[in-house]
Structure formats: structure tokens, C-alpha cells
ROPALUM-38248 format. One record per residue (C-alpha): residue number from 0; x, y negated, z negated. Coordinates in nm, 3 decimals, padded with zeros to 5 digits. Layout:
N
@n->NUM, u->X, v->Y, w->Z
...
This chain:
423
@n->0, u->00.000, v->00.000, w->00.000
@n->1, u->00.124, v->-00.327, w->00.101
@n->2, u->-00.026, v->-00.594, w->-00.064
@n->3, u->00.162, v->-00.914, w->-00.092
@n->4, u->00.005, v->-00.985, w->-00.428
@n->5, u->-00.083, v->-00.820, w->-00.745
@n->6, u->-00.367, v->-01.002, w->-00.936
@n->7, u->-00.486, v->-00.881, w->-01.284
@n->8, u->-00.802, v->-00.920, w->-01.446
@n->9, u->-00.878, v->-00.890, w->-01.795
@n->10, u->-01.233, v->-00.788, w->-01.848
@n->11, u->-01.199, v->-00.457, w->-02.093
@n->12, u->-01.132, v->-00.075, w->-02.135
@n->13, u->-00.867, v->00.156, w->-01.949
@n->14, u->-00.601, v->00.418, w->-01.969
@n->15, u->-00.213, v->00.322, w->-01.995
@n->16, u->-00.063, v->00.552, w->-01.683
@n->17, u->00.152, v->00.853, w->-01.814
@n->18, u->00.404, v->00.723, w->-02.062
@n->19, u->00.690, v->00.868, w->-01.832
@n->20, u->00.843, v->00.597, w->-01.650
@n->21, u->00.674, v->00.345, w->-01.852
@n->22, u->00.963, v->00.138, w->-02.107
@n->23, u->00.804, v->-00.058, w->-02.451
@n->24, u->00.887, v->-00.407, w->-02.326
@n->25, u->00.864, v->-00.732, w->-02.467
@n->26, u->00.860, v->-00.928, w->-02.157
@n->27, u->00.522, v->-01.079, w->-02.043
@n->28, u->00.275, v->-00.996, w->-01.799
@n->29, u->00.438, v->-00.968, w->-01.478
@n->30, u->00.420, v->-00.839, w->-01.151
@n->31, u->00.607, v->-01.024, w->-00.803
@n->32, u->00.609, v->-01.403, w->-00.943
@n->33, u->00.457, v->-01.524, w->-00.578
@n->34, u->00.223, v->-01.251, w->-00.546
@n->35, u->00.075, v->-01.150, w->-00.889
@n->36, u->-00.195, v->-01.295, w->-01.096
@n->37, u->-00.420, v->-01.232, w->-01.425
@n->38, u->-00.730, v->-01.340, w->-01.445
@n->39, u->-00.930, v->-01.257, w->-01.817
@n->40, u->-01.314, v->-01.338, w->-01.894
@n->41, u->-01.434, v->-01.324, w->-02.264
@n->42, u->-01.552, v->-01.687, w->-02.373
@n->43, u->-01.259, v->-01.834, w->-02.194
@n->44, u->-01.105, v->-01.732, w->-01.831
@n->45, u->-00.667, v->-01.707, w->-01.874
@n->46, u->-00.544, v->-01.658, w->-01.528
@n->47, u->-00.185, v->-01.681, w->-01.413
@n->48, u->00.078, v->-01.513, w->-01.192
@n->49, u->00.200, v->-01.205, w->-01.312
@n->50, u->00.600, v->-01.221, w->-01.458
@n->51, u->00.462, v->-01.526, w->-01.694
@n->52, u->00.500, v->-01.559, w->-02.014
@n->53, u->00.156, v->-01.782, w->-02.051
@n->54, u->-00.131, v->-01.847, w->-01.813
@n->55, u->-00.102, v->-02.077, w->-01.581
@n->56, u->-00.476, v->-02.142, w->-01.649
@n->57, u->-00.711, v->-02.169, w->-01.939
@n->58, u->-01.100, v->-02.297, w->-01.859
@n->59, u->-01.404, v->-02.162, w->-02.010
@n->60, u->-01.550, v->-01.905, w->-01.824
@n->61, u->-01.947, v->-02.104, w->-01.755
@n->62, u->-02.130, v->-02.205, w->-01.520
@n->63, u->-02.320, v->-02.493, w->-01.517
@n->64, u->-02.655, v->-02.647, w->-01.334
@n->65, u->-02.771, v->-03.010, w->-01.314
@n->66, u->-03.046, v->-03.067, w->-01.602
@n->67, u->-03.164, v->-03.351, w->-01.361
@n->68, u->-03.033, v->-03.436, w->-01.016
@n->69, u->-02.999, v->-03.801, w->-01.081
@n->70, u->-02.628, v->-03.917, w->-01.070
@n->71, u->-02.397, v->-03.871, w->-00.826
@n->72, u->-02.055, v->-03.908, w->-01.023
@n->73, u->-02.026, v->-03.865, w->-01.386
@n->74, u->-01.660, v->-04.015, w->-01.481
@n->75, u->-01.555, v->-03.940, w->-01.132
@n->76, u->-01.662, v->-03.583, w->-01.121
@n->77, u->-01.878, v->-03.485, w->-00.860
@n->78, u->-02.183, v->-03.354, w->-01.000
@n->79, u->-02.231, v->-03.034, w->-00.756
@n->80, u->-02.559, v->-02.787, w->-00.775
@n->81, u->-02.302, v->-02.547, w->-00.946
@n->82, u->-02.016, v->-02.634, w->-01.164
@n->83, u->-01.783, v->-02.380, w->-01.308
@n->84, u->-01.515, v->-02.368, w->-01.560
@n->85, u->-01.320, v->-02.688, w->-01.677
@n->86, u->-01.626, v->-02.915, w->-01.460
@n->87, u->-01.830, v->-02.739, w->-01.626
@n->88, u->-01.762, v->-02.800, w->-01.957
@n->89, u->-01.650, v->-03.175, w->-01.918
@n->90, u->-02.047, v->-03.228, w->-01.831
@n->91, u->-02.202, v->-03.006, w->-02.038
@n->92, u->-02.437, v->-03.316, w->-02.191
@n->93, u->-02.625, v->-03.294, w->-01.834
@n->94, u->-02.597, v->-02.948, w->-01.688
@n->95, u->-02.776, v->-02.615, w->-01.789
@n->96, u->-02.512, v->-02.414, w->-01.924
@n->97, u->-02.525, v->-02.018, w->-01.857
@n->98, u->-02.194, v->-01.767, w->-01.959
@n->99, u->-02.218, v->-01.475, w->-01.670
@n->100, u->-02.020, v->-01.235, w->-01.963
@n->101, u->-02.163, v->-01.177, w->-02.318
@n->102, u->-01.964, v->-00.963, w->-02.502
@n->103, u->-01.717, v->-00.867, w->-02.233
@n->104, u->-01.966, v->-00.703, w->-02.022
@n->105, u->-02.112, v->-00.878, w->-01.705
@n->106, u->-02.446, v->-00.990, w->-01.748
@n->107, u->-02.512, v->-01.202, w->-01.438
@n->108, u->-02.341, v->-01.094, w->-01.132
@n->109, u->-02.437, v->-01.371, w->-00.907
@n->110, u->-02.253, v->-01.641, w->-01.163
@n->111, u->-01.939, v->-01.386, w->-01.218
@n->112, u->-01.881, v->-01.495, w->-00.791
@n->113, u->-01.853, v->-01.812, w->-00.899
@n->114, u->-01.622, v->-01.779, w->-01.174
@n->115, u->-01.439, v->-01.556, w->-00.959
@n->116, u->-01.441, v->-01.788, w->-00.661
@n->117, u->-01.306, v->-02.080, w->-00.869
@n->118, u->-01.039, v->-01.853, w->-01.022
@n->119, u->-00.915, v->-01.715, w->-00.672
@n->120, u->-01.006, v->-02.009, w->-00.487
@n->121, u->-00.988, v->-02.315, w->-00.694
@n->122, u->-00.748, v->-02.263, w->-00.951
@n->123, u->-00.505, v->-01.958, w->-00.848
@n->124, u->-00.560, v->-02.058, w->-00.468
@n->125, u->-00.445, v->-01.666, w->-00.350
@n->126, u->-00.570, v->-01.452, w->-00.087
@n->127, u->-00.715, v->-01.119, w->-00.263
@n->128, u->-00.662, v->-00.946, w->00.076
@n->129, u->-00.324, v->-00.972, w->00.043
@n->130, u->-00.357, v->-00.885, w->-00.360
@n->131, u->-00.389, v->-00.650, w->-00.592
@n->132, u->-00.603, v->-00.694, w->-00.962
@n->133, u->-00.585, v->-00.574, w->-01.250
@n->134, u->-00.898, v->-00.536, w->-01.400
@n->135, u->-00.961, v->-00.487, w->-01.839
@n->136, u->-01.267, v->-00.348, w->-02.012
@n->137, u->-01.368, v->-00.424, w->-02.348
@n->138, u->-01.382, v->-00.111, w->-02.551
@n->139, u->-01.693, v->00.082, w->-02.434
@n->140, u->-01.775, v->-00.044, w->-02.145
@n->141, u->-02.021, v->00.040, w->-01.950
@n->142, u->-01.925, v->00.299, w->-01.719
@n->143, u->-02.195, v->00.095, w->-01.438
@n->144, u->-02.012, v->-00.200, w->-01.477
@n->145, u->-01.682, v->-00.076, w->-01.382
@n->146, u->-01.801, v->00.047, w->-01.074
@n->147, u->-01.996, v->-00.260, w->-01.026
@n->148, u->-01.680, v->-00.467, w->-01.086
@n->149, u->-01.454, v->-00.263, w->-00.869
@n->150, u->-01.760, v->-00.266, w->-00.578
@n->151, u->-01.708, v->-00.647, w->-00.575
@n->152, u->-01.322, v->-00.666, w->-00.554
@n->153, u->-01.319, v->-00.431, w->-00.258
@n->154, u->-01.588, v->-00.463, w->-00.044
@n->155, u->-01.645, v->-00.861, w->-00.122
@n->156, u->-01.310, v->-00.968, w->-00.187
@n->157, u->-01.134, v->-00.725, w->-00.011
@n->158, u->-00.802, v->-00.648, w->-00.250
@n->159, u->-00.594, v->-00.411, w->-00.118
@n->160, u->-00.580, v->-00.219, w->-00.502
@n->161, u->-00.702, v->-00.230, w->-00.821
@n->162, u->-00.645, v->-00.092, w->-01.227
@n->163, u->-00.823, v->-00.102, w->-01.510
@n->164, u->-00.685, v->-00.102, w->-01.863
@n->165, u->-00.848, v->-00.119, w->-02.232
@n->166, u->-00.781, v->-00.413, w->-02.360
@n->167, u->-00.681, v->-00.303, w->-02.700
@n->168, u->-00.421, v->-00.078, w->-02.496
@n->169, u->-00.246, v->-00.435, w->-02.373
@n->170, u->-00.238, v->-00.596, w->-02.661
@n->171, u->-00.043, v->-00.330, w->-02.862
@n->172, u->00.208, v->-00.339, w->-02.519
@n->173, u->00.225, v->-00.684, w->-02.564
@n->174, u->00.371, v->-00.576, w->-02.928
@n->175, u->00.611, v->-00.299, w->-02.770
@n->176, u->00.385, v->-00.012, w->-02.929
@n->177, u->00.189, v->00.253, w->-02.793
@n->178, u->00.014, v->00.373, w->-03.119
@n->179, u->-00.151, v->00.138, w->-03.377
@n->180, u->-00.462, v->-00.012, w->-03.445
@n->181, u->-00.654, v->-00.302, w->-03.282
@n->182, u->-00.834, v->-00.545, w->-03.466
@n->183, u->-00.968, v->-00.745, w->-03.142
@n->184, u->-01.227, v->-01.049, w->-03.260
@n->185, u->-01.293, v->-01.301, w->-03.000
@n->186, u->-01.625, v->-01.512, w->-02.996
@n->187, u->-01.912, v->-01.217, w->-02.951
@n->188, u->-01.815, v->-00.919, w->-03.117
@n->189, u->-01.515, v->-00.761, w->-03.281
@n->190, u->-01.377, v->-00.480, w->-03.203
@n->191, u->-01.166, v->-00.160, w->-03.445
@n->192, u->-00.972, v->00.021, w->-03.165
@n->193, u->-00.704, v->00.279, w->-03.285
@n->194, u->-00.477, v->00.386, w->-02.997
@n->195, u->-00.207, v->00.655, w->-02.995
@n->196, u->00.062, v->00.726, w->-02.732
@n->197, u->-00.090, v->00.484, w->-02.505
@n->198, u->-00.518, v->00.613, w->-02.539
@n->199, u->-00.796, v->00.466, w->-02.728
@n->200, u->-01.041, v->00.777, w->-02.825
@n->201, u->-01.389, v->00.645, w->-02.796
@n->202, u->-01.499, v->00.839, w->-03.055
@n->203, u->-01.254, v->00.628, w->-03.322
@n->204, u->-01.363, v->00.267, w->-03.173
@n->205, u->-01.570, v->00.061, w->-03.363
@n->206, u->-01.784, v->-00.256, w->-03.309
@n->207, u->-01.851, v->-00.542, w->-03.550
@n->208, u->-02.130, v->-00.753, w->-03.437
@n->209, u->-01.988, v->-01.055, w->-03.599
@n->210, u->-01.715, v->-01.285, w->-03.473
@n->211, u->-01.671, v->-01.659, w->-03.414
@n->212, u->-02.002, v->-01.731, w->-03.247
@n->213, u->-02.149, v->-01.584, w->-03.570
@n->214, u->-01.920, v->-01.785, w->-03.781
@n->215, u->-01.989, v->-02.105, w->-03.591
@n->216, u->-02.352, v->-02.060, w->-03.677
@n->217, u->-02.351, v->-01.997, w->-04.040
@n->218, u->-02.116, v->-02.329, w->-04.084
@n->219, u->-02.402, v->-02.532, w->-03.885
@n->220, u->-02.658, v->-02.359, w->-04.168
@n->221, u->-02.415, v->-02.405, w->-04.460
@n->222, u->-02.376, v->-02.803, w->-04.368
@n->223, u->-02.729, v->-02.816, w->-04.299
@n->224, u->-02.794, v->-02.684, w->-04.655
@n->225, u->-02.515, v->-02.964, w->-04.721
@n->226, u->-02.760, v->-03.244, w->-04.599
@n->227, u->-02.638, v->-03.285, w->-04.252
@n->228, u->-02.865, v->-03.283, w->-03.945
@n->229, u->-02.683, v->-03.040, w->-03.664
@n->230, u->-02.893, v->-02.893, w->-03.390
@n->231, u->-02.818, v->-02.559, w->-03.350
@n->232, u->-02.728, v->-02.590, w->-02.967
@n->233, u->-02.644, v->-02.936, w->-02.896
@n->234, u->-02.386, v->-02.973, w->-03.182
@n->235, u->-02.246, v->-02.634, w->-03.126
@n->236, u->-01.937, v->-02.716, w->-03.008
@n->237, u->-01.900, v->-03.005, w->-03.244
@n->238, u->-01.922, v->-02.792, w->-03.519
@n->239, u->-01.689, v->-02.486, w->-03.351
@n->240, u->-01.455, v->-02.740, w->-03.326
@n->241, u->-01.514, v->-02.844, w->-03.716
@n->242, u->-01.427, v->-02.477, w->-03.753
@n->243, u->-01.140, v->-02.415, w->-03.609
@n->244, u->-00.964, v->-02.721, w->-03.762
@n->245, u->-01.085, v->-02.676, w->-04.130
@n->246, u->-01.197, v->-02.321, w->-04.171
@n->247, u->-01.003, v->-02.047, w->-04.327
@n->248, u->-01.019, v->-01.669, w->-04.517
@n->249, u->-01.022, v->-01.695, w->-04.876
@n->250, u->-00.778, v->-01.468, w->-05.038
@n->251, u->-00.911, v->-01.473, w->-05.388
@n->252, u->-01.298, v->-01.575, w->-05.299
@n->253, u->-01.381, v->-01.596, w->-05.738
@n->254, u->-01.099, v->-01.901, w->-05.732
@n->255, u->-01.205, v->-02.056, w->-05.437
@n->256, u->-01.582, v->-02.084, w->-05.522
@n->257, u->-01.469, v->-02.214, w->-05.862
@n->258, u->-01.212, v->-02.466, w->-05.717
@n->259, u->-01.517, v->-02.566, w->-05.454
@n->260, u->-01.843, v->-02.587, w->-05.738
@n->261, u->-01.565, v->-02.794, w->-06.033
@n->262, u->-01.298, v->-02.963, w->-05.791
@n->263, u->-01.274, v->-03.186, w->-05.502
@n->264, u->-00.956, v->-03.020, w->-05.368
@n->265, u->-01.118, v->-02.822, w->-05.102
@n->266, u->-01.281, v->-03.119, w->-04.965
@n->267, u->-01.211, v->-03.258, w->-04.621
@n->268, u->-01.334, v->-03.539, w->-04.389
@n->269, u->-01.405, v->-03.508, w->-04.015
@n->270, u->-01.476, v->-03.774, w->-03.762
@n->271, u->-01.836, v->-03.676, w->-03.557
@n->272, u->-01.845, v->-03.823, w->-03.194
@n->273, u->-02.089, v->-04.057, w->-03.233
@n->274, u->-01.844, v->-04.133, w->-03.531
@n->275, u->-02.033, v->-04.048, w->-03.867
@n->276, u->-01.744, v->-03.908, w->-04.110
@n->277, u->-01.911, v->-03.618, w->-04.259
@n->278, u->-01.729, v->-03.433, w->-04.548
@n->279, u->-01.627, v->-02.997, w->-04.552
@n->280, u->-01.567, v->-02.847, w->-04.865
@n->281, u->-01.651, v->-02.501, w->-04.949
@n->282, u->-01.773, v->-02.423, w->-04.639
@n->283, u->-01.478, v->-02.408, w->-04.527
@n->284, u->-01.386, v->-02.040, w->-04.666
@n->285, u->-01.776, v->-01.948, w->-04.705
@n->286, u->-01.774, v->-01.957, w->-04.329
@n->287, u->-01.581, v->-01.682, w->-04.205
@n->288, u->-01.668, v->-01.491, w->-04.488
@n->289, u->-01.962, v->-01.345, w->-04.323
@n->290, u->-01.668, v->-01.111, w->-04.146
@n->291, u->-01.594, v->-00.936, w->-04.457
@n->292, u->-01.972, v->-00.961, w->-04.589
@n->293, u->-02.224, v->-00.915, w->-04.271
@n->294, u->-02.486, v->-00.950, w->-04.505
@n->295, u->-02.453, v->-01.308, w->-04.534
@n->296, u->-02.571, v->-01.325, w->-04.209
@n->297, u->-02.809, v->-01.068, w->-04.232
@n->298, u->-02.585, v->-00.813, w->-04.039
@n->299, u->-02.637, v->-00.415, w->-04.170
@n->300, u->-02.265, v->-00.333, w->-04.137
@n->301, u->-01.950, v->-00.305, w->-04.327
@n->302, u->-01.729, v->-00.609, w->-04.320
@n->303, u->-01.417, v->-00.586, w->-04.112
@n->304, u->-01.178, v->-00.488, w->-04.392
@n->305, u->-01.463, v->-00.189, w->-04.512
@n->306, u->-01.499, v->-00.127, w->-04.101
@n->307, u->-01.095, v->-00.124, w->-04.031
@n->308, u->-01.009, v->00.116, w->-04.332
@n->309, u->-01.323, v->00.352, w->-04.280
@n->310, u->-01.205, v->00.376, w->-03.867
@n->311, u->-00.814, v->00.474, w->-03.970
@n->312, u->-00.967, v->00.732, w->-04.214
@n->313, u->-01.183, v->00.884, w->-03.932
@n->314, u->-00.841, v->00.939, w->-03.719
@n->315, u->-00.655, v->01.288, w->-03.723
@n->316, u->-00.515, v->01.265, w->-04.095
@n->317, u->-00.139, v->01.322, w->-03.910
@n->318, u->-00.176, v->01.020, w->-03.733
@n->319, u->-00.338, v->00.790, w->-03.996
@n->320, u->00.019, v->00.656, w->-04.156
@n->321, u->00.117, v->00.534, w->-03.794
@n->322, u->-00.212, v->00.398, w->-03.753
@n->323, u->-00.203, v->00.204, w->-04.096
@n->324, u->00.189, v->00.064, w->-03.998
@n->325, u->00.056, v->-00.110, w->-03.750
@n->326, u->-00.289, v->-00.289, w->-03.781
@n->327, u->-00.225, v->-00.579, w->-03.482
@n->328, u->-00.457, v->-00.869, w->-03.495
@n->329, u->-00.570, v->-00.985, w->-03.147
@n->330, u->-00.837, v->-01.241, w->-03.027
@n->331, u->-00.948, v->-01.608, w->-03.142
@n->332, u->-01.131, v->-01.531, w->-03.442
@n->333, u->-00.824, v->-01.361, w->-03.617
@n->334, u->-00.666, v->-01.683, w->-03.653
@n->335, u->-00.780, v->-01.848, w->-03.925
@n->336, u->-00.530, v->-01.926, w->-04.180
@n->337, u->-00.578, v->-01.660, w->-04.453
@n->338, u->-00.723, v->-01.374, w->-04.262
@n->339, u->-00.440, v->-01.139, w->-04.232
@n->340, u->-00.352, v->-01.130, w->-04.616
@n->341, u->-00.723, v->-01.108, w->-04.728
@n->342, u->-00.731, v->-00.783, w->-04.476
@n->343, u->-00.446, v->-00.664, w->-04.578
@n->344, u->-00.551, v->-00.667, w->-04.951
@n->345, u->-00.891, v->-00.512, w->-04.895
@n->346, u->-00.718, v->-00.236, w->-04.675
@n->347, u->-00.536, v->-00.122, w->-04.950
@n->348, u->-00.785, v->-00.161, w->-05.266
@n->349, u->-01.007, v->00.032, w->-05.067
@n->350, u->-00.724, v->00.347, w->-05.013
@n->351, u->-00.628, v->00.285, w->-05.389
@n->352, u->-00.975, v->00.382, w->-05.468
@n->353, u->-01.099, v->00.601, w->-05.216
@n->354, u->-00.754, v->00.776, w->-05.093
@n->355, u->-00.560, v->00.735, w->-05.435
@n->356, u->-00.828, v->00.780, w->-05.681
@n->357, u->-00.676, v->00.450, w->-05.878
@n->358, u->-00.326, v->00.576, w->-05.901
@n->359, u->-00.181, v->00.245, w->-05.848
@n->360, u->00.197, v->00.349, w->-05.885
@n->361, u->00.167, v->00.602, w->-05.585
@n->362, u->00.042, v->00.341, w->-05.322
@n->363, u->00.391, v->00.190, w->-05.188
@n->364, u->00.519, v->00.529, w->-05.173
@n->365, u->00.192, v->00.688, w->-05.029
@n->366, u->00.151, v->00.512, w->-04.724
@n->367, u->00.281, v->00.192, w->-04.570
@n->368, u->00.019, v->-00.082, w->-04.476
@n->369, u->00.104, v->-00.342, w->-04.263
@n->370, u->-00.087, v->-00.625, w->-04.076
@n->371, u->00.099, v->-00.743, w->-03.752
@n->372, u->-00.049, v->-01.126, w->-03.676
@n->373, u->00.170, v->-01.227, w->-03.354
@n->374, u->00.147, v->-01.592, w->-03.331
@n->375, u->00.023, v->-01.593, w->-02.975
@n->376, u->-00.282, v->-01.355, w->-03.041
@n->377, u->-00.531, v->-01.570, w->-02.868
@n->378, u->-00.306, v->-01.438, w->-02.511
@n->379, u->-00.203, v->-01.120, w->-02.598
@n->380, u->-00.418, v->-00.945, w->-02.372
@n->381, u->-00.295, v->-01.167, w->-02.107
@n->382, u->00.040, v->-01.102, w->-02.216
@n->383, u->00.040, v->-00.709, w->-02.255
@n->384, u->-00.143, v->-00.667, w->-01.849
@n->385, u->00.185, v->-00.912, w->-01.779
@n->386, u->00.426, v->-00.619, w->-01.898
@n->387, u->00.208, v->-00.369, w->-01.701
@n->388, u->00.230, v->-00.570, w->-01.394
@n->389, u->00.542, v->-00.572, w->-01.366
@n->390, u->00.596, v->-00.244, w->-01.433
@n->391, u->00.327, v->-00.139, w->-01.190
@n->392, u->00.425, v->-00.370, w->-00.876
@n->393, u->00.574, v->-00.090, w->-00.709
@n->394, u->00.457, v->00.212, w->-00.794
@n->395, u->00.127, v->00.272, w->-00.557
@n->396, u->00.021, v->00.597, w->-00.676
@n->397, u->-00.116, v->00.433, w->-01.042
@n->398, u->-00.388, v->00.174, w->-00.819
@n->399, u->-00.691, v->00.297, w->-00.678
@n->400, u->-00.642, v->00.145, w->-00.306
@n->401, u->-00.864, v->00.016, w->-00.128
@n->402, u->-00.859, v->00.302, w->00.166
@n->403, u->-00.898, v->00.557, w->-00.151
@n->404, u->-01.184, v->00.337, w->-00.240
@n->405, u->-01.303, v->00.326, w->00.128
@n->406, u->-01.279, v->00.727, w->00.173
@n->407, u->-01.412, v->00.836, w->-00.179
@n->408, u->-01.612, v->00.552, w->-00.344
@n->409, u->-01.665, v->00.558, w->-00.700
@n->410, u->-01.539, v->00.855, w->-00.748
@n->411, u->-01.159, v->00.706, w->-00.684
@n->412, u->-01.189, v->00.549, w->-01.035
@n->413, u->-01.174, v->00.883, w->-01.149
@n->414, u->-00.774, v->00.883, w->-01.133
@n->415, u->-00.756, v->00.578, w->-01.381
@n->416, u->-00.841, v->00.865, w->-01.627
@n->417, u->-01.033, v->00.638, w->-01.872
@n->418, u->-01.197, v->00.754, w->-02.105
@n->419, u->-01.310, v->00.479, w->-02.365
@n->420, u->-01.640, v->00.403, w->-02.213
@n->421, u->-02.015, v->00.468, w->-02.252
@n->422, u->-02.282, v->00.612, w->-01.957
């Protein structure tokens, strides 16, 4: 196959090819510099040419509609019928806002063109017929939607080969490992996704319902309760953005609430657009606590700590200390300030009691429990398809071509060999 580019897409779930051949790297995702490209779709879009070591583009991945047709410019934008990604958002006041993904899985085909026409067109300006993509799932994915997905890069777009990998698979690779556990939260869901030698056994992933849309929306009800009048849609992103500058995981919640109820420490100002200074103060940790307690938000699930311990113990009990080394933290909503020790300490209270039966003194020599937080989580899906790029520029036989697609149809997926995926 001669393809003059390599593009990769990062929409989800797939196999690493055998690990023979394929070297722990550190390096980014790459491919040919002038011919390779990533392209990844969860809230926001991260596209780039493959051998980079960040994308060359970050836009959110929406599509937008004119509320009313009555201006022609807005701040020197043209206000089209259909706006997409950065236009998109910088007019979101006067356009109908739609987000063709929810959860990682396409949910409107028709708008997923025009993301990926702005991507391949607008932004990345390639040719997908002389490309190939790489193509993520999220864990689970929708065995319909793959084929859907690869349907549309072929016969529409015409590249010349495609892959699909799990995205938890990429992020460990971004790490150097092949075995470890995922803790993927981004802004719809979360995602537990234990992965040794190089698979993720669907049978050991597990999904969180809770993330940062969910903590976004309990901070709008917690400053509401506060006294402050936020509308739940069009102050959204005010308040995400009140989030991510003020929010964080308490690591002793008993202290915190005390130093919030009897203390003004907490407390924090921030400037509204219209500019009204309103103040933050315990909100600030009560927010993302609905991660480790669901109930707050009237979830029925374990929090992620609970969820994360409970998945490792479900593993093959010879694999569970490599799985508990390395917990790896990937995604947006794993970055608040706080998070990684307040997992870690939950993780092991809850093998002290349920693994050790209390015995304190045996817990450092029992097992070793270690959160990895790599500082450029929010990419590291990006980053780990980089390293398989470039690993996979030349080696033909690991794509599914487009003449294999052309002779066999969906059944040439069958070679990616994944297996982390639902009916």
C-alpha cells in the first residue's frame, strides 16, 4: 500500500498488533512528518501530523446552526448555515449548538462529515486518498459503529488504510507500558480499563457515568444553593470554566468541610463576563466529589476509587500486583489538583480492609500501589497513536487497506483482532 500519508483518528477501542516488533517508546505519535496525521473526537477534536509531540490542532469538536439568520458578520466571522469547531464555539451566543459524539460514540453521522471535513479540509488541509487513519474506540464500542466509521473513511473519503486502537491501549504506550490500568475520565463518562501485554479484556472494563459534564452541573446547583442565578445551559461554560480554575479533590474531605463551614480560607473570587465578582468556597472540593460519591448526584454506582479497586480485584489474581503498579490517569477530568492522592488513599484503605483484613503493617510489603499522573494527560491518547504511527508507517500488513476493504467488506476489520467491544 502506497499511501503518501498516514492520518490517525482517535475515536476509541482496538487491539495493539503482536508485541513482536513493537519497542516501549517514549517518543510521540508519529508516523512520516509530511504525510501522517491524528485526528481525536471526545468533547474536543486534537489533530496533528504524526511524529509530533503535541497536536497541531485543538478545537471543540461542535457544530453549530444560526439561532436567527440576521447578521452577516459577527466580529468578522462569517456567519455560515453550518459552523464547526473553533467558529463554532467563538459564536455560540447565536448558533444552535449540537456535539455529533456523546460519550465517544457517534451519534449524528451527518454532523461527524462536517467535523471531519473541517479537520481534513480546513485545519489539516491533507488529501485522505493519499492517507492513511488511524482510528480509536472508546472502551466498548459499538461494534456498528466501527463499521460505520470505517464505511465512511473508505468509500467517502477514500483512505488508502485504516487501524483502530483502544484508547486506554495508547495511553499506557504513551507511558512505555503494555500492562496497567486506565483510569480514562474526560467530559461524559469515565472509564476503568485494565490492559495486559498490550489487550484490554472487555470483561474487566468498567464505566462510570460521571465525569466533568457531571461535575460542571452539580457546581451550577451548589452556587445556585449559594444564591447565585446560573442557567443551566447558557452559563455552562462560564461555570466549567469556574471549575477548572478553582476546583479540586479533597484529600481529607472531614478538614475541608470544617475549614469551609468555620474559615474563610477556602474562599475565592471570580470575575463573571458581564463582570459580577461572585465568590467559591466550598464548592470548590464538594464539586468533584460526586466522582468518589455518585450519590450526590443521584448516580447508583461506586465512586471511582470503590470502582478502580473492585475492577483490579476482578483481574486474574497473578496479574493484579502489575495492575495495581501502574494505575495511569488519562483524560481532562483527572486533573484536578488533589485527585491522584485522594485515589491513591482510597485504593489502599479499601485493600487494607478487604484484601488485608486490617493488618496495616503487611500493606507496603503486600503489594505496591502506585498512581501514575503524567502531566500531559489531557493528550495522551494523542500522544500514545503518535508512537504507534510511527511504528506502523511501514509495515502494511497491520492496516486494513482499502482493496482488503473493497474485496471483503466488513469482514476485513476482522484482522484488527479487537476484542473490547459490545454487539
Amino acid at each position: 500500500m502506497d499511501a503518501s500519508k498516514t492520518l490517525v483518528v482517535d475515536n476509541g477501542t482496538g487491539s495493539l498488533p503482536p508485541r513482536a516488533d513493537f519497542p516501549i517508546a517514549e517518543s510521540r505519535l508519529s508516523g512520516y512528518r509530511h504525510n501522517s496525521h491524528l485526528f481525536s473526537s471526545p468533547k474536543f477534536v486534537k489533530c496533528g501530523f504524526a511524529g509530533s509531540n503535541f497536536p497541531e490542532f485543538v478545537f471543540p469538536s461542535v457544530v453549530g446552526r444560526p439561532i436567527l439568520r440576521a447578521e452577516e458578520k459577527v466580529d468578522n466571522l462569517e456567519v455560515k448555515d453550518i459552523m464547526v469547531g473553533d467558529e463554532a464555539a467563538a459564536l455560540r451566543a447565536i448558533l444552535q449548538m449540537s456535539y455529533p459524539m456523546k460519550n465517544g460514540i457517534v451519534q449524528d453521522w451527518d454532523d461527524m462529515r462536517h467535523l471531519w471535513n473541517y479537520t481534513f479540509d480546513e485545519k489539516l488541509k491533507i488529501n485522505p486518498r493519499e492517507s492513511k487513519i488511524l482510528l480509536t474506540e472508546p472502551p466498548m464500542n459499538p461494534k456498528a459503529n466501527r463499521e460505520r466509521m470505517a464505511q465512511v473513511m473508505f468509500e467517502e473519503y477514500g483512505f488508502q488504510g485504516i487501524y483502530v486502537a483502544i484508547q486506554a491501549v495508547l495511553t499506557l504506550y504513551a507511558q512505555g507500558l503494555l500492562t496497567g490500568v486506565v483510569v480514562d475520565s474526560g467530559d461524559g463518562v469515565t472509564h476503568i480499563v485494565p490492559v495486559y501485554e498490550g489487550f484490554a479484556p472487555a470483561n474487566l472494563t468498567r464505566r462510570l457515568d460521571v465525569a466533568g459534564r457531571s461535575v460542571t452541573q452539580y457546581l451550577i446547583k451548589l452556587l445556585l444553593l449559594r444564591g447565585y442565578a446560573f442557567n443551566r445551559t447558557a452559563d455552562f461554560e462560564t461555570v466549567r470554566q469556574i471549575k477548572e480554575k478553582w476546583c479540586y479533590v479533597s484529600y481529607d474531605l472531614e478538614l475541608d468541610t470544617k475549614l469551609g463551614t468555620e474559615t474563610t480560607v477556602l474562599v475565592e473570587q471570580y470575575e463573571l463576563p458581564d463582570g459580577r465578582i461572585i465568590k467559591i468556597g466550598s464548592e470548590r472540593f464538594e464539586a468533584p466529589e460526586c466522582m468518589f460519591q455518585p450519590h450526590l448526584i443521584d448516580v447508583d454506582s461506586p465512586g471511582i476509587g470503590e470502582l478502580l479497586f473492585n475492577t483490579i480485584q476482578s483481574a486474574e489474581i497473578d496479574i493484579r500486583s502489575d495492575l495495581y503498579k501502574h494505575i495511569v490517569l488519562s483524560g481532562g477530568s483527572t486533573m484536578y489538583p488533589g485527585l491522584p492522592s485522594r485515589l491513591e488513599k482510597e485504593v489502599k484503605q479499601l485493600y487494607l480492609t478487604n484484601v488485608l483484613k486490617g493488618e496495616g503493617s503487611r500493606l507496603n510489603s503486600s503489594i505496591k500501589i502506585r498512581i501514575e499522573d503524567p502531566p500531559r494527560r489531557k493528550h495522551m491518547v494523542f500522544l500514545g497513536g503518535a508512537v504507534l504511527a510511527n511504528i506502523m508507517k511501514s509495515k502494511d500488513s497491520w492496516w486494513v487497506t482499502k482493496q482488503e476493504w473493497e474485496e471483503k467488506g466488513i469482514t476485513s476489520l476482522d484482522k484488527l483482532g479487537i476484542v473490547n467491544s459490545s454487539s
